[in-house]
KEKE-3310 file (N, C-alpha, C; in steps of 0.2 Angstrom, whole numbers, plus 5000, padded with zeros to 4 digits):
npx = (4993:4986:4974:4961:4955:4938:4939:4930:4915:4915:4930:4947:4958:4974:4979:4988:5000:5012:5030:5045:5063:5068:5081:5080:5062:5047:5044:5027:5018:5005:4994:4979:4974:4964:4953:4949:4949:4961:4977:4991:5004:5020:5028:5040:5050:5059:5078:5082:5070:5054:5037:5021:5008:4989:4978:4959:4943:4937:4927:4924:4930:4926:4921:4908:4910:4918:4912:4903:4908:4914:4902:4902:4907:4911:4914:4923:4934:4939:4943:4956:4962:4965:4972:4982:4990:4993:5006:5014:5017:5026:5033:5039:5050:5056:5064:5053:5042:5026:5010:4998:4980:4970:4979:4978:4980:4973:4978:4994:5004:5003:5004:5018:5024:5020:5027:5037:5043:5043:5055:5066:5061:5056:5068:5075:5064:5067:5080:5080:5071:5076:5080:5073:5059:5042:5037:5025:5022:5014:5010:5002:4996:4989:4976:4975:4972:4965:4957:4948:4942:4934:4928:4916:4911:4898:4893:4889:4890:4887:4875:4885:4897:4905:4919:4926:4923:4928:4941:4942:4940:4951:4962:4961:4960:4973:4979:4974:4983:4996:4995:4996:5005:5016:5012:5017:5032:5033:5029:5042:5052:5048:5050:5064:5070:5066:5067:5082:5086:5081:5080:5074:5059:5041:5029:5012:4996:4987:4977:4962:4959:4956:4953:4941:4929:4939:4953:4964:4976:4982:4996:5007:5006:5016:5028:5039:5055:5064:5078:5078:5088:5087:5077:5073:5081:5074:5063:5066:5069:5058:5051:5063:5058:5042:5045:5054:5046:5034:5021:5009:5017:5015:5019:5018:5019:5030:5029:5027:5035:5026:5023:5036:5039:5038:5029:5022)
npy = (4947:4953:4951:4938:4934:4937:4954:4957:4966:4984:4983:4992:4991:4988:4999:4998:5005:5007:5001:5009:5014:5020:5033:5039:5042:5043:5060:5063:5071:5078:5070:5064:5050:5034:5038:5052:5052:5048:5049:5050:5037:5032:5014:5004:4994:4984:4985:5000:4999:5005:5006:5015:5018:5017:5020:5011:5009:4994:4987:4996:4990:4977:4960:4962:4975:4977:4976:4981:4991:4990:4990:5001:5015:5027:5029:5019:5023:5033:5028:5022:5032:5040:5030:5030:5041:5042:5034:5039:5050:5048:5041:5050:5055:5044:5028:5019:5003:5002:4996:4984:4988:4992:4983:4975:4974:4966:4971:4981:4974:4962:4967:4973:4960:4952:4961:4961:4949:4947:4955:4953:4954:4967:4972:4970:4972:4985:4988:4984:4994:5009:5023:5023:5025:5022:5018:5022:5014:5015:5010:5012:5009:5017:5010:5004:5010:5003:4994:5004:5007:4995:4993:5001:5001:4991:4974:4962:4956:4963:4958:4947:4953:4942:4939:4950:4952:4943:4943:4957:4956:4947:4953:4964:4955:4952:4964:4966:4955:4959:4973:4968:4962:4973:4980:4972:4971:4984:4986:4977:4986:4996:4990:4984:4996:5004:4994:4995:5004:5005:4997:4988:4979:4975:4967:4970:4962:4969:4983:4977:4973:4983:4999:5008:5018:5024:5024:5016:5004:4997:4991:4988:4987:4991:4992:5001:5002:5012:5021:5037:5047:5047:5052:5062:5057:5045:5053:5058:5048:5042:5050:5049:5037:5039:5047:5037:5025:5029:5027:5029:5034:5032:5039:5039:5043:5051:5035:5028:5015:5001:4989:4984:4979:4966:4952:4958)
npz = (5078:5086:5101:5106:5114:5122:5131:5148:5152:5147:5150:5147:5134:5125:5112:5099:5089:5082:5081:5084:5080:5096:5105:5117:5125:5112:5106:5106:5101:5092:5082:5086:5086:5086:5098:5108:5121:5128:5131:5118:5119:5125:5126:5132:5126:5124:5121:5113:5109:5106:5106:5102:5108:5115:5128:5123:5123:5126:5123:5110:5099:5097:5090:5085:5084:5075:5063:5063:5058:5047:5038:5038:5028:5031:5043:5045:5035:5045:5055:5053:5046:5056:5063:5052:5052:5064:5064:5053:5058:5070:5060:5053:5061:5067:5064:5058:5062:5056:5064:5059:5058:5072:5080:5096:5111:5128:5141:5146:5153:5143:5131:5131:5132:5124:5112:5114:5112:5099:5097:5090:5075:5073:5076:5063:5052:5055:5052:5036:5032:5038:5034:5023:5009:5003:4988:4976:4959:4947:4929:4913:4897:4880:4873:4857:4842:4833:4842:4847:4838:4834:4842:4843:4830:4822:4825:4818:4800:4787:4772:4761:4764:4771:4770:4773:4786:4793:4789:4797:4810:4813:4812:4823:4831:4830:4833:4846:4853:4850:4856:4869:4870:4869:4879:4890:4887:4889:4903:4912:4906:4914:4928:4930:4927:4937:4948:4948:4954:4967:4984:4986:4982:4975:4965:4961:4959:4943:4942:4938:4919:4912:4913:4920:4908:4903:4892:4892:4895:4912:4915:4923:4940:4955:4971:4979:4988:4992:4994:5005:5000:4987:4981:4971:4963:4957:4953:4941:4934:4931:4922:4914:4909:4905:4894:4886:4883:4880:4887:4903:4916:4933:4945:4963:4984:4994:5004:5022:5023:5023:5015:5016:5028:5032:5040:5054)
capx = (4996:4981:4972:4957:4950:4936:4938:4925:4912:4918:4936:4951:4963:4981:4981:4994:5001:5019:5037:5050:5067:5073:5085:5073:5056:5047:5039:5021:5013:5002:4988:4975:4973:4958:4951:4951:4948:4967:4983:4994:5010:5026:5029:5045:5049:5066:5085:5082:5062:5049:5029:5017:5000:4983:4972:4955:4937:4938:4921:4923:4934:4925:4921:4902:4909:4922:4907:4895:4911:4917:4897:4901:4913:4914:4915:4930:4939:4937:4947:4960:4966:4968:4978:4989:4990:5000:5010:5015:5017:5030:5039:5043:5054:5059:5063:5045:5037:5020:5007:4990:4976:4966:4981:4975:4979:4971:4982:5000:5008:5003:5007:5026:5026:5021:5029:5047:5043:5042:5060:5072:5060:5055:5076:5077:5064:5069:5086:5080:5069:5077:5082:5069:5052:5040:5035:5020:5022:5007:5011:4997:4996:4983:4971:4976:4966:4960:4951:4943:4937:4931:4922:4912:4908:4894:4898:4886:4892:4880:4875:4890:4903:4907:4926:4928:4920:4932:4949:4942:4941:4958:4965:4959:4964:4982:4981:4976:4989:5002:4996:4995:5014:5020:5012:5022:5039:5035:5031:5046:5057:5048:5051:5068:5073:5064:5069:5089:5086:5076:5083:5068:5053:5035:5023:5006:4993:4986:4967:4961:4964:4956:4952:4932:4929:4946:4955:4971:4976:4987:5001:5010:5005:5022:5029:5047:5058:5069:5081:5075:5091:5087:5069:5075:5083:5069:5059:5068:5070:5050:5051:5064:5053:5039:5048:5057:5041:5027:5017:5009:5021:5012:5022:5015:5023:5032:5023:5029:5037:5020:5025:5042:5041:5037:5022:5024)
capy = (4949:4955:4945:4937:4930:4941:4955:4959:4972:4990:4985:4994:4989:4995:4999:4998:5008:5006:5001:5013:5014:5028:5031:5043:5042:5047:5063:5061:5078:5080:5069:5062:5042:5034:5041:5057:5048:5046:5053:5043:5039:5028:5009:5003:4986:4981:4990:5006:5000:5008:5004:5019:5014:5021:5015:5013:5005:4986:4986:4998:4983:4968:4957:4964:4982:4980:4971:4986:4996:4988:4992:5009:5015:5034:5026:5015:5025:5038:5024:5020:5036:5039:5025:5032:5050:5040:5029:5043:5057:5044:5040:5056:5058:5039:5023:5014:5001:5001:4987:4983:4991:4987:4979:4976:4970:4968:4976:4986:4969:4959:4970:4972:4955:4951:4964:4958:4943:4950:4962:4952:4953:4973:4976:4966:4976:4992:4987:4986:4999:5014:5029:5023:5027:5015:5023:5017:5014:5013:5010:5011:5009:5018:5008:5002:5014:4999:4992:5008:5007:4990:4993:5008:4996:4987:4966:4960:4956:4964:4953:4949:4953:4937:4937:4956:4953:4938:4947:4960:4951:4943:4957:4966:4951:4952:4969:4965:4952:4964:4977:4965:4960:4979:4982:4968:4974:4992:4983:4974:4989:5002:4990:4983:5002:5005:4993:4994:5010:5002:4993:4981:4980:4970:4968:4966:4962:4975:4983:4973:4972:4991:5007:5008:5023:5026:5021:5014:4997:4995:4985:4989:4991:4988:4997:4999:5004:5019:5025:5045:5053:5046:5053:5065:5051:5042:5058:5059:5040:5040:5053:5047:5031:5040:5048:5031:5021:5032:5024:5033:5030:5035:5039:5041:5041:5043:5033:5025:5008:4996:4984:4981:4979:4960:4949:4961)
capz = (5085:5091:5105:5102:5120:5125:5137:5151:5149:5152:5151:5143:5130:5123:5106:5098:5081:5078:5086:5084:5086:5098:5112:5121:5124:5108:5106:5103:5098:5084:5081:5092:5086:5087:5104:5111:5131:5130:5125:5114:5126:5124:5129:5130:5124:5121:5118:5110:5106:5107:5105:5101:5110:5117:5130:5121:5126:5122:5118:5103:5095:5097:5083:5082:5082:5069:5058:5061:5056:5041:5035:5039:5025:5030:5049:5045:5035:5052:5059:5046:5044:5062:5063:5048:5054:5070:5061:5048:5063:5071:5054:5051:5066:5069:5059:5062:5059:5057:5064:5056:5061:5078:5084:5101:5120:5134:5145:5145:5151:5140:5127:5132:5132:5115:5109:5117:5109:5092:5095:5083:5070:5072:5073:5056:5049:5054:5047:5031:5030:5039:5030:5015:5009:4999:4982:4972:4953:4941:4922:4908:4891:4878:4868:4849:4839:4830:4846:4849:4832:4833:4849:4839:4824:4819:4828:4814:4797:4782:4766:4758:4768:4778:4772:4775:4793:4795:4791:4802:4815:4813:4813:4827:4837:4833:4836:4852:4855:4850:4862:4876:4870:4869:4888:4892:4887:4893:4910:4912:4907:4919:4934:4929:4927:4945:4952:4949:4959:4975:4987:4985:4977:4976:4961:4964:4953:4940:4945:4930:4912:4909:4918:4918:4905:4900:4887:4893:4901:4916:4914:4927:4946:4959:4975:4978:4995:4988:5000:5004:4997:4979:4979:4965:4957:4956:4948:4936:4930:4928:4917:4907:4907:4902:4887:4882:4882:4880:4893:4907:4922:4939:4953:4970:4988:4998:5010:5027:5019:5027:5013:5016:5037:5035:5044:5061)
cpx = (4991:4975:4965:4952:4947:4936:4930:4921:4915:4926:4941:4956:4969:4981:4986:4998:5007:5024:5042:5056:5069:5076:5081:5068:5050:5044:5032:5014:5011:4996:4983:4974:4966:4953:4953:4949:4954:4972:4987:5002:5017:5026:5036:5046:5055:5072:5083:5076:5056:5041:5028:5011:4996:4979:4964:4949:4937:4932:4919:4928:4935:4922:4913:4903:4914:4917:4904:4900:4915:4909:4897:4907:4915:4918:4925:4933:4942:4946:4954:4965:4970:4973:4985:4992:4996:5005:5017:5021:5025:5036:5044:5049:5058:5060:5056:5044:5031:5017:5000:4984:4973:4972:4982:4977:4974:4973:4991:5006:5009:5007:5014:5028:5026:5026:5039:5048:5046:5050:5063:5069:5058:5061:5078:5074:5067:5076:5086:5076:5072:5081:5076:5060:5049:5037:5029:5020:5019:5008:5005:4996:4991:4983:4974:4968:4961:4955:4947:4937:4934:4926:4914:4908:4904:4896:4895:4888:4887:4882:4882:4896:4908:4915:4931:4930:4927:4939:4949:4944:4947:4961:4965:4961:4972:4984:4981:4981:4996:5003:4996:5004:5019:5020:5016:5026:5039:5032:5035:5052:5055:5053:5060:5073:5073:5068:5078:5090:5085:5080:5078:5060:5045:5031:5016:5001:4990:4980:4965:4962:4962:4956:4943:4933:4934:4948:4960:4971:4980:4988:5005:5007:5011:5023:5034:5046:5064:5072:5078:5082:5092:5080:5070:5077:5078:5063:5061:5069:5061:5048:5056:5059:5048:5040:5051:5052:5036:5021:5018:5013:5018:5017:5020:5020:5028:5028:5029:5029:5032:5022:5030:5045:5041:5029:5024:5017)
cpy = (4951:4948:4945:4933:4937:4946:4958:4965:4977:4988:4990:4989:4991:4993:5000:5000:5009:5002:5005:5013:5021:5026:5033:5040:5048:5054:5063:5064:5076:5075:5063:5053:5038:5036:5044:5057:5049:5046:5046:5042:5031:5022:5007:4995:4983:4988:4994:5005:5001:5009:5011:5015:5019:5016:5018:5008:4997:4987:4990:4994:4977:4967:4962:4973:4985:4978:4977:4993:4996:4989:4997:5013:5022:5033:5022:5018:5032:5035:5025:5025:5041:5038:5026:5038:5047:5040:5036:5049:5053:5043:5044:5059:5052:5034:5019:5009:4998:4994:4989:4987:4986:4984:4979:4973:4969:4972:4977:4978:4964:4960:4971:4966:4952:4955:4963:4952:4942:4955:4960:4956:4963:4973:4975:4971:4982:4994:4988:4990:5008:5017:5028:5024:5022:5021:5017:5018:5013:5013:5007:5014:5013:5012:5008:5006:5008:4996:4998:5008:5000:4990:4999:5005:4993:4978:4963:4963:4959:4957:4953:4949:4950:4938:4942:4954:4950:4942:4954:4962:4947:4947:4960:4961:4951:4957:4970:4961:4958:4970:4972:4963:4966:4981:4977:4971:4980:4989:4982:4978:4994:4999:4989:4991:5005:5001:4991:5002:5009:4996:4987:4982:4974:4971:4964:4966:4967:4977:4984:4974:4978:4996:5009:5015:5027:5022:5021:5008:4998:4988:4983:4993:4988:4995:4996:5003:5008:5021:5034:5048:5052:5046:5055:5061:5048:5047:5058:5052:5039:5043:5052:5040:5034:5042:5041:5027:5024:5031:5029:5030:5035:5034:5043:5039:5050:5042:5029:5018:5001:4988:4980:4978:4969:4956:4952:4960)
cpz = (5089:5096:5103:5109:5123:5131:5138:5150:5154:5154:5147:5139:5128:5117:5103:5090:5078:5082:5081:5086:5089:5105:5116:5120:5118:5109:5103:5099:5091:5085:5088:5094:5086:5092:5105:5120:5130:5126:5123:5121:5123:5128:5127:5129:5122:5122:5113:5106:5109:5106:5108:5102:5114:5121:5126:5125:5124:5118:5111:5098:5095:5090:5079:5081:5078:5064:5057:5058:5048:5036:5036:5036:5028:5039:5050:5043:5041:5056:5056:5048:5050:5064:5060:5049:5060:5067:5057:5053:5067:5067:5052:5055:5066:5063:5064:5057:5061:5058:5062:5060:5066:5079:5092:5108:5126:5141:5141:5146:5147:5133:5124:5130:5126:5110:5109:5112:5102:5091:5091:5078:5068:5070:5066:5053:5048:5052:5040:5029:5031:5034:5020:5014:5002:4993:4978:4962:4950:4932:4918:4900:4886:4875:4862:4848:4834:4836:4848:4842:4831:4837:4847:4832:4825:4822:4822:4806:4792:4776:4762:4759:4774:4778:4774:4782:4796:4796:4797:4808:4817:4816:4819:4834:4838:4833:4843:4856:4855:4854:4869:4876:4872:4876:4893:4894:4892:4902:4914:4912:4911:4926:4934:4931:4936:4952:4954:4952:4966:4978:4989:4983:4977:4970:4962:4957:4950:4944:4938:4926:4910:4914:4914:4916:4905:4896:4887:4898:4907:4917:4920:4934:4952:4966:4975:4985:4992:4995:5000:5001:4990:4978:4974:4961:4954:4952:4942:4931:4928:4923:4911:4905:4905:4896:4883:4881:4879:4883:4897:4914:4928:4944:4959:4976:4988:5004:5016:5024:5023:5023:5012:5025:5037:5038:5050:5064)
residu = (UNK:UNK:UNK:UNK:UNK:UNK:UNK:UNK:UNK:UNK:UNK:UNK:UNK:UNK:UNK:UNK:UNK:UNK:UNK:UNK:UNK:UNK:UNK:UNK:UNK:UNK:UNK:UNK:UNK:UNK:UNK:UNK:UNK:UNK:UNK:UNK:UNK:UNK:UNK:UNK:UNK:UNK:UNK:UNK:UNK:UNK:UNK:UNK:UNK:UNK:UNK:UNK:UNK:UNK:UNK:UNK:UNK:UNK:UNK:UNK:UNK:UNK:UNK:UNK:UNK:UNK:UNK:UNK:UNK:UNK:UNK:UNK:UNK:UNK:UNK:UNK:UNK:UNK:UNK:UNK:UNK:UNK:UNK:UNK:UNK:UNK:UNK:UNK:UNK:UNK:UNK:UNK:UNK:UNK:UNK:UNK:UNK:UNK:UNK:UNK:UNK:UNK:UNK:UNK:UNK:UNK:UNK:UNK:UNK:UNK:UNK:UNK:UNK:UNK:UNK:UNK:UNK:UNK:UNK:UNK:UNK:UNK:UNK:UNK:UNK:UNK:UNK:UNK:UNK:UNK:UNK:UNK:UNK:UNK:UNK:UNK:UNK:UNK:UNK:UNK:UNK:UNK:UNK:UNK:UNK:UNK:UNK:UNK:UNK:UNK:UNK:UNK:UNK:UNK:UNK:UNK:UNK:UNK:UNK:UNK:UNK:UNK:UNK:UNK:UNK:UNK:UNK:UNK:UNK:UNK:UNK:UNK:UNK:UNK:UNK:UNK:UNK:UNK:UNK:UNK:UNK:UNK:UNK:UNK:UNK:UNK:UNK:UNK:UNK:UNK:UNK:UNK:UNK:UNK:UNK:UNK:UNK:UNK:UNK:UNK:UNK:UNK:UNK:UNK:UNK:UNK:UNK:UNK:UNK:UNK:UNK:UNK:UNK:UNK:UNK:UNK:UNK:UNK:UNK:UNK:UNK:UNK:UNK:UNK:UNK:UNK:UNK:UNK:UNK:UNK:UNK:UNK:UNK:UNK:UNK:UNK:UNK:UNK:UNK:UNK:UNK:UNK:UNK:UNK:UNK:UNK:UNK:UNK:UNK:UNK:UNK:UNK:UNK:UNK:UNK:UNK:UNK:UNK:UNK:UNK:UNK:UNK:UNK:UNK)
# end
């Protein structure tokens, strides 16, 4: 969504951090945004929508100063969370939905105008996300105590005991099949269980097949759209999922539902 034709030096821009729906104009107190030049303020874009924007410097959002910003983690994340302290600040009061970071105009009209363009698909979101919060779910297995003990032994066979070495070796392989089968299953029943509470749901891939210096896998990394008045429901279903499995079931959230709004 954001534009991509060079502006002039020394011009400004309109940032742009959410659409909301309200019938008023929102209120905007509380956090500052990426820029303290310029208060944050409302733009109206449609029947009961409403864009969250900021004029900022263009030139602090060109391609060579998101480059030198993207080498600068403490820098970006400055940005980021700027970005999410709006978004957040907004959510809490309205049904939103968020837009990407940097998303940018060159001016105010241009702005409305893209953003009209885009109102069905805000209304749709914000159909299926209002009244719900996005929860983060992390499911991790321990280690088979024979692979910690095999990771701890000797890999080379002494004199003699090639056919030991051998079954050892079998063994330890079907113990790790068998754990990679049982994280399955306990995968399959977290989400199933999760997700017949959520009114939608996304699995994303693990963060890889262990936990650097830990000894447990993740089997399970997903996010769900939980309405807000079954937050407690859902506390309670992780922890019987913890006890029915014996898998570590991570629950995080609630977060402003980002992965449920759609390509906005």
């Amino acid at each position: 969504m954001t534009e991509d034709t060079p502006a002039p030096a020394g011009a400004e821009a309109v940032y742009v951090y959410a659409v909301c729906r309200a019938e008023e104009p929102p209120v905007l107190a509380g956090p500052s945004g990426v820029t303290c030049e310029s208060p944050l303020r409302a733009l109206a874009v449609g029947p009961a929508l409403t864009a969250v924007v900021q004029t900022v410097r263009a030139a602090d959002f060109t391609d060579e100063a998101w480059q030198a910003r993207l080498a600068d983690e403490p820098e970006l994340e400055r940005y980021a969370r700027a970005h999410h302290d709006v978004v957040c600040a907004v959510a809490d009061r309205y049904p939103t939905v968020p837009l990407p970071l940097a998303t940018l105009y060159h001016d105010e009209q241009r702005a409305r105008a893209s953003l009209v363009r885009e109102s069905q698909r805000f209304h749709a979101a914000l159909e299926r996300t209002a009244g719900h919060s996005e929860w983060g779910v992390k499911v991790y297995v321990a280690d088979a105590p024979g692979r910690r003990a095999a990771e701890a032994a000797p890999q080379r066979p002494s004199s003699g005991a090639g056919r030991a070495y051998l079954d050892r070796k079998r063994g330890l392989r079907d113990r790790r099949e068998q754990q990679r089968t049982d994280g399955l299953r306990i995968a399959e029943v977290v989400d199933a269980g999760v997700s017949g509470l959520a009114t939608a749901s996304r699995r994303l891939p693990p963060h890889g097949a262990r936990v650097p210096d830990e000894r447990r896998t993740q089997v399970l990394n997903a996010t769900y759209l939980v309405a807000e008045d079954r937050a407690a429901e859902l506390a309670r279903l992780a922890q019987s999922l913890r006890e029915g499995t014996g898998a570590q079931v991570e629950l995080s959230g609630p977060w402003v539902p980002y992965s449920f709004v759609g390509e906005v």
